[in-house]
N, CA and C atoms as an extended XYZ file, in Angstrom:
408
Properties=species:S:1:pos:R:3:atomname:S:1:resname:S:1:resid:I:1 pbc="F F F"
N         0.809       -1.178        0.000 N   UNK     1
C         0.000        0.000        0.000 CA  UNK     1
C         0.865        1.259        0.000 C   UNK     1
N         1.962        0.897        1.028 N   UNK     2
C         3.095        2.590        1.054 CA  UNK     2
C         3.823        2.680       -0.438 C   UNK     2
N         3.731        1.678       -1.201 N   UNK     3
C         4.581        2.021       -2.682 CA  UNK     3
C         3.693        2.298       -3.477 C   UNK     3
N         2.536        1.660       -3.804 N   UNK     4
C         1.452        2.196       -4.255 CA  UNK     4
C         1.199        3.623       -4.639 C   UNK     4
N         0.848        4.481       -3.191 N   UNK     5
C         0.595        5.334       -2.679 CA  UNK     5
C         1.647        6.598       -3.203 C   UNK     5
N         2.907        6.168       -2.930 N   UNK     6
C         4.089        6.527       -3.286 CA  UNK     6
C         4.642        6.740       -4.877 C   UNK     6
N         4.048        5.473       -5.701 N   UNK     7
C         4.024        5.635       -7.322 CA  UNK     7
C         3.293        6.682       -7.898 C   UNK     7
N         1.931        6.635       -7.211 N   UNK     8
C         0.913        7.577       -7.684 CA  UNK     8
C         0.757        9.309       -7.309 C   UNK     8
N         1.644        9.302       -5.908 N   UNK     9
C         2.273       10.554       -5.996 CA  UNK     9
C         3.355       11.015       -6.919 C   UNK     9
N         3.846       10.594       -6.965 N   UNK    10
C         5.433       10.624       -8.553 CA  UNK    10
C         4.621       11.026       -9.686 C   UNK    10
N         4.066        9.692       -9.769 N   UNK    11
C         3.332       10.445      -11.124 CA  UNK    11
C         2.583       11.388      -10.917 C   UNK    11
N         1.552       12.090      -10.183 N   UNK    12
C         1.177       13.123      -10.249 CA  UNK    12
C         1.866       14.409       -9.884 C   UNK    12
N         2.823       14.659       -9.408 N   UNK    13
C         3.698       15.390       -9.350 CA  UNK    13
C         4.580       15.549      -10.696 C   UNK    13
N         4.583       14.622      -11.047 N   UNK    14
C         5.649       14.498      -12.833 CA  UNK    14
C         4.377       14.785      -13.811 C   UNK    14
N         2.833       14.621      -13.791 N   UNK    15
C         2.060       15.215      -14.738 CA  UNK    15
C         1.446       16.912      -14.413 C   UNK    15
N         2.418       16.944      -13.034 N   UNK    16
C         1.925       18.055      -12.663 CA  UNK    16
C         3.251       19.392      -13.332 C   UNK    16
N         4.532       18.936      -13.388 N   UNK    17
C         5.465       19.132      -13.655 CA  UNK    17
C         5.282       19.462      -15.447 C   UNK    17
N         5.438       18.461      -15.646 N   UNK    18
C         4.878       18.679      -17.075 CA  UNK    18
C         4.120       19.842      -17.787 C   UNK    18
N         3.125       20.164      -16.972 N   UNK    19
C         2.284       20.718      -17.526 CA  UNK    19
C         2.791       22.192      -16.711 C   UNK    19
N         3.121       22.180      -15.805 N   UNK    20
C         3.971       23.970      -15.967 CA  UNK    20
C         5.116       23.820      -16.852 C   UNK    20
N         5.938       23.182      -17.360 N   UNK    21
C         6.536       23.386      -18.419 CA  UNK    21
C         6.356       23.687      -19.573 C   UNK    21
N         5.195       22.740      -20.039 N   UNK    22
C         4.759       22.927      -21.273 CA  UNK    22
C         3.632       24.811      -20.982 C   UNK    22
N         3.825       25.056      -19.729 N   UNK    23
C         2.770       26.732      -19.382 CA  UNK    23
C         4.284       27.339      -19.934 C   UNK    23
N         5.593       27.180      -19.175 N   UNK    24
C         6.389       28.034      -19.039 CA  UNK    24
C         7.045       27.985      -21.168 C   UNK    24
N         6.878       26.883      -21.729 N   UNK    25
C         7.597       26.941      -23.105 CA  UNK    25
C         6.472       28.374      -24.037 C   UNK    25
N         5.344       27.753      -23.585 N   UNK    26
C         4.045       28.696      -24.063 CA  UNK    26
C         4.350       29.920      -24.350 C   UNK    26
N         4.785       30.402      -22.729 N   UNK    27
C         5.162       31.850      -22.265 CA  UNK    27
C         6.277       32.477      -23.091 C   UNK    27
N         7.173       31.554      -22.755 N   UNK    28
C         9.068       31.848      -23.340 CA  UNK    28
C         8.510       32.543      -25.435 C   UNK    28
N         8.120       31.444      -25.493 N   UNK    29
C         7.629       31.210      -26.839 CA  UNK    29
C         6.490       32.549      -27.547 C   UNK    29
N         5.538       33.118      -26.738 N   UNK    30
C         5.091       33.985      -27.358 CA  UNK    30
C         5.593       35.432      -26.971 C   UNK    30
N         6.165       35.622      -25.658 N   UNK    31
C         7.093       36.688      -25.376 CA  UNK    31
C         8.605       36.805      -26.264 C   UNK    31
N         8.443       35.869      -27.208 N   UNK    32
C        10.168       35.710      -27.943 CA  UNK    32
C         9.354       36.618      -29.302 C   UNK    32
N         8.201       35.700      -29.695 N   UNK    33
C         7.464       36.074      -30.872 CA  UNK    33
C         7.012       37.955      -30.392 C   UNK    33
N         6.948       37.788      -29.835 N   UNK    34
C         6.345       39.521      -29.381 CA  UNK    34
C         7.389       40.459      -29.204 C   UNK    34
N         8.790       39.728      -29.128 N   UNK    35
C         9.927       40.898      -29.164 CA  UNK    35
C        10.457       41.040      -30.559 C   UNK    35
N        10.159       39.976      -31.068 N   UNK    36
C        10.764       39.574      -32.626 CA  UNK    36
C         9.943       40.664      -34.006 C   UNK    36
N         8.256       40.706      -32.895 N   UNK    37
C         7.690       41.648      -34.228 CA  UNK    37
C         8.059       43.108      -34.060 C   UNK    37
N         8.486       43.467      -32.952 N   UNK    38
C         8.684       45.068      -33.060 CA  UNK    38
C         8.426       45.640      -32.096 C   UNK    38
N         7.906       45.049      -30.980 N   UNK    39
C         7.077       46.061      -29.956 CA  UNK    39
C         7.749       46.971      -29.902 C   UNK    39
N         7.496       48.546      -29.742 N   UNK    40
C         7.933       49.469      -29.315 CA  UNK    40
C         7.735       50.173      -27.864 C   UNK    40
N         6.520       49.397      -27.517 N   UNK    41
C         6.089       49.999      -25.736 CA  UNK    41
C         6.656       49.620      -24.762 C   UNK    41
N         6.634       49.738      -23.773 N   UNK    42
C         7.495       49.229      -22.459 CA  UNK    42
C         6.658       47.957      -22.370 C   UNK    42
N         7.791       47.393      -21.820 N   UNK    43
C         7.475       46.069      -21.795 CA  UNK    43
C         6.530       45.678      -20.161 C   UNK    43
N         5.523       44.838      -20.764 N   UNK    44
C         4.537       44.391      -19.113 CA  UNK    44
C         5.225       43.125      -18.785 C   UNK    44
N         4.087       42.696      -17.715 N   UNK    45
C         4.346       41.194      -17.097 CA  UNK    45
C         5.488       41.486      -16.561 C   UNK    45
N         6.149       39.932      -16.746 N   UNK    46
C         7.329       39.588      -16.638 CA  UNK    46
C         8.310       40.007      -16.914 C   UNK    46
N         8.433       40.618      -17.428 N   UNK    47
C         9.754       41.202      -18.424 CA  UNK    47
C         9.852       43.092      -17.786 C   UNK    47
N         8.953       43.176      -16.776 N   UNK    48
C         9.342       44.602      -16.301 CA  UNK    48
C         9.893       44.341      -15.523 C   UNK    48
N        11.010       46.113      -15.559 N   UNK    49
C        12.333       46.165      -14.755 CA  UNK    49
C        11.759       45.802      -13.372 C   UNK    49
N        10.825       45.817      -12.257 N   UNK    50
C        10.776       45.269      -10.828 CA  UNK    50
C        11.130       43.838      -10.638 C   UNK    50
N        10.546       43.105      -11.696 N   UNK    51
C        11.043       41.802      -11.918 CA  UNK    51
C        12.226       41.541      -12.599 C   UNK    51
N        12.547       41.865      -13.900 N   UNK    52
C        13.836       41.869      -14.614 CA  UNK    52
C        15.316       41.235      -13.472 C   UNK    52
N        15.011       43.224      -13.181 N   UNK    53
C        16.365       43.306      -12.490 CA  UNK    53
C        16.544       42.599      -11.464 C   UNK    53
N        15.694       42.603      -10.254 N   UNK    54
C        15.995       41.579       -9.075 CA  UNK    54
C        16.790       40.080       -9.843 C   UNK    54
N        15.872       39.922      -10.532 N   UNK    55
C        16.164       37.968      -11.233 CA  UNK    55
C        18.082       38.632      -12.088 C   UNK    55
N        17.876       39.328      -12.131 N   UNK    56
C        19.116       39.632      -13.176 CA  UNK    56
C        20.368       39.462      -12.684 C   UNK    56
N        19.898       40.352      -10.722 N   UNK    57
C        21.310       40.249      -10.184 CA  UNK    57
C        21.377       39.195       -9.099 C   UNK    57
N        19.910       38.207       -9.021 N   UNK    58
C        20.466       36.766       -8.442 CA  UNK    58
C        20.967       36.169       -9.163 C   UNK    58
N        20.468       36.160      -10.794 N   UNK    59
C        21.292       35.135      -11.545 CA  UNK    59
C        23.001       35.239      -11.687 C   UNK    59
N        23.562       36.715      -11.713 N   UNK    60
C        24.647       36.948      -11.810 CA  UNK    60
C        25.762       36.736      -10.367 C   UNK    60
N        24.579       36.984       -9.551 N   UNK    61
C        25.591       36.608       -7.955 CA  UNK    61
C        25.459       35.196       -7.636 C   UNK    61
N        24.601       33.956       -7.923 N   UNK    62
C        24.879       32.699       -7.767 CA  UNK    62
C        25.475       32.640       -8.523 C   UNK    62
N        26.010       32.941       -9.882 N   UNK    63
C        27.061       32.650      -10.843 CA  UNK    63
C        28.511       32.837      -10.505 C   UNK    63
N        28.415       33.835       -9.957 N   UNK    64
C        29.729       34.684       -9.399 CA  UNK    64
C        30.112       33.361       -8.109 C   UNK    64
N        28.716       33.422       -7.665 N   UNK    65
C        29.385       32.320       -5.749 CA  UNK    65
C        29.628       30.849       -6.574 C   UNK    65
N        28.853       30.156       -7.278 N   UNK    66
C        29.149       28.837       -7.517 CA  UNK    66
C        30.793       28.863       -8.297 C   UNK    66
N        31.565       30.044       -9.241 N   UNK    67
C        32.882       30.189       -9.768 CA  UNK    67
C        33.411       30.401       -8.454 C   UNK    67
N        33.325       31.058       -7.608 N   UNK    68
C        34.487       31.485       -6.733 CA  UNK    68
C        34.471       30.181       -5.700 C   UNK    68
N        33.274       29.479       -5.420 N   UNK    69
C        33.411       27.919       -4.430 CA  UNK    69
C        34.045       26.956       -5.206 C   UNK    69
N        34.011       26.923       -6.862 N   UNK    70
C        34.504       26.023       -7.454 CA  UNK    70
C        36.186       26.924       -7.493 C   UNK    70
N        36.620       27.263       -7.638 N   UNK    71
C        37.684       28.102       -7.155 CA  UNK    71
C        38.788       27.822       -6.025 C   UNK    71
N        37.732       28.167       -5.030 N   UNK    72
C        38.415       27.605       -4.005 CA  UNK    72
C        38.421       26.562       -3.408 C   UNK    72
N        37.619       25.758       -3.469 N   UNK    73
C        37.530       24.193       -3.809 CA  UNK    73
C        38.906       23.466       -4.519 C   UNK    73
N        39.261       24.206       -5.713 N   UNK    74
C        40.531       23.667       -6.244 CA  UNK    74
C        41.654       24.355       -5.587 C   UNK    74
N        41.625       25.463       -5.146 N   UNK    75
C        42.585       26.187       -4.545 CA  UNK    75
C        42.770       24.845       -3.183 C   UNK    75
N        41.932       24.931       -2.371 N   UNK    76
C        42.384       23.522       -1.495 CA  UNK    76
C        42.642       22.888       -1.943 C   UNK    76
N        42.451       21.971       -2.597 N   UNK    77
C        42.598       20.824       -3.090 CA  UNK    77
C        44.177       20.422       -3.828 C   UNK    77
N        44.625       21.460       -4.238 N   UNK    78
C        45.792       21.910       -4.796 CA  UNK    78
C        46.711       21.787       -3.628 C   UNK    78
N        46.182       22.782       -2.223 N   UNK    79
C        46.931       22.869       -1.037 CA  UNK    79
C        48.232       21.346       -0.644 C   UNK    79
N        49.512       21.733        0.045 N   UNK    80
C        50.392       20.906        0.107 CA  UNK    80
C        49.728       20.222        1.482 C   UNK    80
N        48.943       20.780        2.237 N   UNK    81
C        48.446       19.745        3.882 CA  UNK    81
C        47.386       19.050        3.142 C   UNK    81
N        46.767       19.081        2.173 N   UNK    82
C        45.814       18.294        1.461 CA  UNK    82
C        45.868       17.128        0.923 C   UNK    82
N        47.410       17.305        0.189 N   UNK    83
C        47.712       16.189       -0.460 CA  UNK    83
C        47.868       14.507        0.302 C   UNK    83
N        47.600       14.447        1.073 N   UNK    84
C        48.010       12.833        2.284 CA  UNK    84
C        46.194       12.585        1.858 C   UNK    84
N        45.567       13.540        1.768 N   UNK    85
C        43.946       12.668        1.911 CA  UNK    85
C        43.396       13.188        0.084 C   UNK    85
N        43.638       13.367       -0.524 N   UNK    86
C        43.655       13.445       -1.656 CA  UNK    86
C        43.264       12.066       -2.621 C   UNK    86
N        42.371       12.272       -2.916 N   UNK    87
C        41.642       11.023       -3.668 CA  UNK    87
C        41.419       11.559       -5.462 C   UNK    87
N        41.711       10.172       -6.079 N   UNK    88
C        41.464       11.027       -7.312 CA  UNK    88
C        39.971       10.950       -7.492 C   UNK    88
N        39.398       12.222       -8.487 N   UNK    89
C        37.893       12.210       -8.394 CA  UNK    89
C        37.836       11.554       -9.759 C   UNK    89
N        35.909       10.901       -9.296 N   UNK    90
C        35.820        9.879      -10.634 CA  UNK    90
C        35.546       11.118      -11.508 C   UNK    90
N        35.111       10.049      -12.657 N   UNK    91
C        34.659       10.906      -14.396 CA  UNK    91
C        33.745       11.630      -13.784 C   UNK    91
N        32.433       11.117      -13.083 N   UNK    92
C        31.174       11.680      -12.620 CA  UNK    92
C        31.446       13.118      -11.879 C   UNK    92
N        32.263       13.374      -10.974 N   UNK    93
C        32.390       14.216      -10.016 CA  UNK    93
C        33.301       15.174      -11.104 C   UNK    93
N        34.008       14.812      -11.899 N   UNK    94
C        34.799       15.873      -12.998 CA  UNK    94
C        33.620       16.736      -13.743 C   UNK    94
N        32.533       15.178      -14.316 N   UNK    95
C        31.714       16.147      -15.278 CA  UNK    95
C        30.615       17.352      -14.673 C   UNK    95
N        30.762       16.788      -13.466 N   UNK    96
C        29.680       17.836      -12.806 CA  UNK    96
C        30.443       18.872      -12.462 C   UNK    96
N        31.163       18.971      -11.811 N   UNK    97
C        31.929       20.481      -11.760 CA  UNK    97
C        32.000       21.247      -13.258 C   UNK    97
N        32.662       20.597      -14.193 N   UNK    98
C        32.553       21.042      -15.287 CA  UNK    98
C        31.240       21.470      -16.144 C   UNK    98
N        30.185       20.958      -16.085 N   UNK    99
C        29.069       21.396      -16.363 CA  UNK    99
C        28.620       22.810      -15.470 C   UNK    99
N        28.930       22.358      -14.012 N   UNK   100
C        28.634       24.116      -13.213 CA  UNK   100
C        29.426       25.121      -13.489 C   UNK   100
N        30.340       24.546      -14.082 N   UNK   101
C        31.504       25.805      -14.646 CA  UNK   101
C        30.513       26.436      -15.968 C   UNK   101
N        30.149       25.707      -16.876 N   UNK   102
C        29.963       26.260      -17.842 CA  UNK   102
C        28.409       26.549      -18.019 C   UNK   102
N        27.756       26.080      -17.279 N   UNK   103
C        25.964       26.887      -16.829 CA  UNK   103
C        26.419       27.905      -16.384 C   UNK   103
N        27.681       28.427      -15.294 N   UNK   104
C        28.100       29.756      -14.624 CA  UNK   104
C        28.491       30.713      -15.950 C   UNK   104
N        29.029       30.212      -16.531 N   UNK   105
C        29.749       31.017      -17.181 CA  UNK   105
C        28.298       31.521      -18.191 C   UNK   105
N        27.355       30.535      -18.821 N   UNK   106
C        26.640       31.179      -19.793 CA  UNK   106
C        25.741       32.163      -18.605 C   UNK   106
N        25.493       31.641      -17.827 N   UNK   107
C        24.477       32.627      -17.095 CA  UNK   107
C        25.188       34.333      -16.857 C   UNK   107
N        26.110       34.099      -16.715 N   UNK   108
C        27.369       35.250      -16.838 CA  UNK   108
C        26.875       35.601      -17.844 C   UNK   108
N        26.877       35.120      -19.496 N   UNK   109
C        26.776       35.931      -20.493 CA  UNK   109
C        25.854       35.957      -20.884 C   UNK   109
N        24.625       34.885      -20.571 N   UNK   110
C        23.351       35.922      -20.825 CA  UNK   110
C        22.677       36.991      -19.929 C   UNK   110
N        23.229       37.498      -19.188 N   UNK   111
C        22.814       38.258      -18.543 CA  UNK   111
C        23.406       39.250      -18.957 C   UNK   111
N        24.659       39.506      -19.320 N   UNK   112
C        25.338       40.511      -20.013 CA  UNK   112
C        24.859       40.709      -21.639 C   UNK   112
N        24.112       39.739      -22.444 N   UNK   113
C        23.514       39.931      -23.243 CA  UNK   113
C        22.277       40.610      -23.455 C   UNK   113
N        21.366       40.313      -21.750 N   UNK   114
C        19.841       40.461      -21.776 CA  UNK   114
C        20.701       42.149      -21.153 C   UNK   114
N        21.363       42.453      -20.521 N   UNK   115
C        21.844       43.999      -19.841 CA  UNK   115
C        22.029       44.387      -21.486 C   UNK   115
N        22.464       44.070      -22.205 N   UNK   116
C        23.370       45.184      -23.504 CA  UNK   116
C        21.843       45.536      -24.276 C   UNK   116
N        21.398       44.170      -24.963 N   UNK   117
C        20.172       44.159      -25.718 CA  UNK   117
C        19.076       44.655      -25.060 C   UNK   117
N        18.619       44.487      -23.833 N   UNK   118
C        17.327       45.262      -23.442 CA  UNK   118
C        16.825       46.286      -24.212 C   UNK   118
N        17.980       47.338      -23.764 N   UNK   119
C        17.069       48.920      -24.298 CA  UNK   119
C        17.076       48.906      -25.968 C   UNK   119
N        17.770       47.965      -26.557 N   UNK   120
C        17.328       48.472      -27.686 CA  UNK   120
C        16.192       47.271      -28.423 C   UNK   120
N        15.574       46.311      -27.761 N   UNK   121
C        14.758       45.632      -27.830 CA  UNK   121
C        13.440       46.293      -27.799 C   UNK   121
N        13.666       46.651      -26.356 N   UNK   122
C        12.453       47.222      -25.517 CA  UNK   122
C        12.078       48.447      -25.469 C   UNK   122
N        12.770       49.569      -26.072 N   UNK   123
C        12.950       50.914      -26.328 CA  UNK   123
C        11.657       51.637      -25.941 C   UNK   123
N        11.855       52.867      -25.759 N   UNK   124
C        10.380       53.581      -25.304 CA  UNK   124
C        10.239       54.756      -26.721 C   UNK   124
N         9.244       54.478      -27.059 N   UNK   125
C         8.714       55.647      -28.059 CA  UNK   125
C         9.033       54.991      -29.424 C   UNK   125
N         8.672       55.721      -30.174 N   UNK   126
C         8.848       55.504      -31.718 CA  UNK   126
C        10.145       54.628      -32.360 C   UNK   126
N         9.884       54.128      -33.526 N   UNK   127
C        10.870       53.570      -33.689 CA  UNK   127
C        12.162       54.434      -34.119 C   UNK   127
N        13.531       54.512      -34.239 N   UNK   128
C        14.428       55.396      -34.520 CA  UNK   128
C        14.122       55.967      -35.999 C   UNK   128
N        14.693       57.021      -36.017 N   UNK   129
C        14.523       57.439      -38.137 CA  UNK   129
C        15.303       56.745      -38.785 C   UNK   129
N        15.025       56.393      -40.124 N   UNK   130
C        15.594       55.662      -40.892 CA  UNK   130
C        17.527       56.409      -41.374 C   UNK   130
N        17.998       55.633      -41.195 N   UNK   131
C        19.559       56.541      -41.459 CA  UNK   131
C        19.855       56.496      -43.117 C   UNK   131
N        19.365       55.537      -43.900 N   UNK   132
C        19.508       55.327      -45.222 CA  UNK   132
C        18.348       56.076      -45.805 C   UNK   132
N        18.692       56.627      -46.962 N   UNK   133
C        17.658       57.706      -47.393 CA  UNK   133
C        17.235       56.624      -48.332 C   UNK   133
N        16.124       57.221      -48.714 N   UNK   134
C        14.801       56.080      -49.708 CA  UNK   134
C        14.804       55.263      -49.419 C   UNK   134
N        15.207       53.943      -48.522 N   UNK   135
C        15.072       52.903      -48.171 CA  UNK   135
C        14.446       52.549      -47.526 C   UNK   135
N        13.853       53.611      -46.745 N   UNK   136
C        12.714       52.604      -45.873 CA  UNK   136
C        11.250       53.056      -46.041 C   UNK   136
């Protein structure tokens, strides 16, 4: 009865899962399409600066703490009183550091992407004048 009980929570938690994902691709997906046609107004929802920015500079300061623990993590590890308990690490424990290295690092640069591109995505007022004459 306790595994039972236990299966049928999983799965409803995993069809529950599911289905905010497939909410959150929805979202990603027509807010991509809505920057892609032109908007020129300030941007609502989600995508305003009260929300933006907070999410902008947790994403960039867990990025910053998980490089500097992986950091000093090797900085010990390196250490000469270290070396007597020093184990070599498997493949598994390599690839995972290495994967947090490099989720850190993109989160690093999309955030420096979503900081550069914003304002001229999201711009307020009219669109700029055309710089090429007869062309537009």
């Amino acid at each position: 009865m306790g595994w039972a009980s236990f299966l049928l929570a999983l799965l409803q938690s995993l069809c529950t899962a599911v289905f905010a994902i497939s909410g959150v691709r929805v979202a990603i997906g027509l807010s991509a399409l809505a920057a892609a046609s032109g908007i020129y107004a300030p941007a609502k929802g989600w995508h305003q600066d009260a929300i933006r920015i907070p999410m902008l500079i947790v994403a960039t300061i867990g990025a910053v703490i998980n490089l500097v623990v992986i950091a000093w993590m090797r900085h010990l590890r390196n250490q000469p009183s270290a070396q007597w308990r020093r184990r070599e690490r498997s493949a598994k424990e390599k690839r995972s550091e290495r994967l947090q290295i490099i989720l850190a690092i993109v989160t690093l640069v999309l955030v420096g992407i979503e900081t550069w591109t914003h304002p001229m995505v999201h711009r307020k007022g009219p669109p700029p004048p055309c710089r090429i004459a007869h062309t537009c």
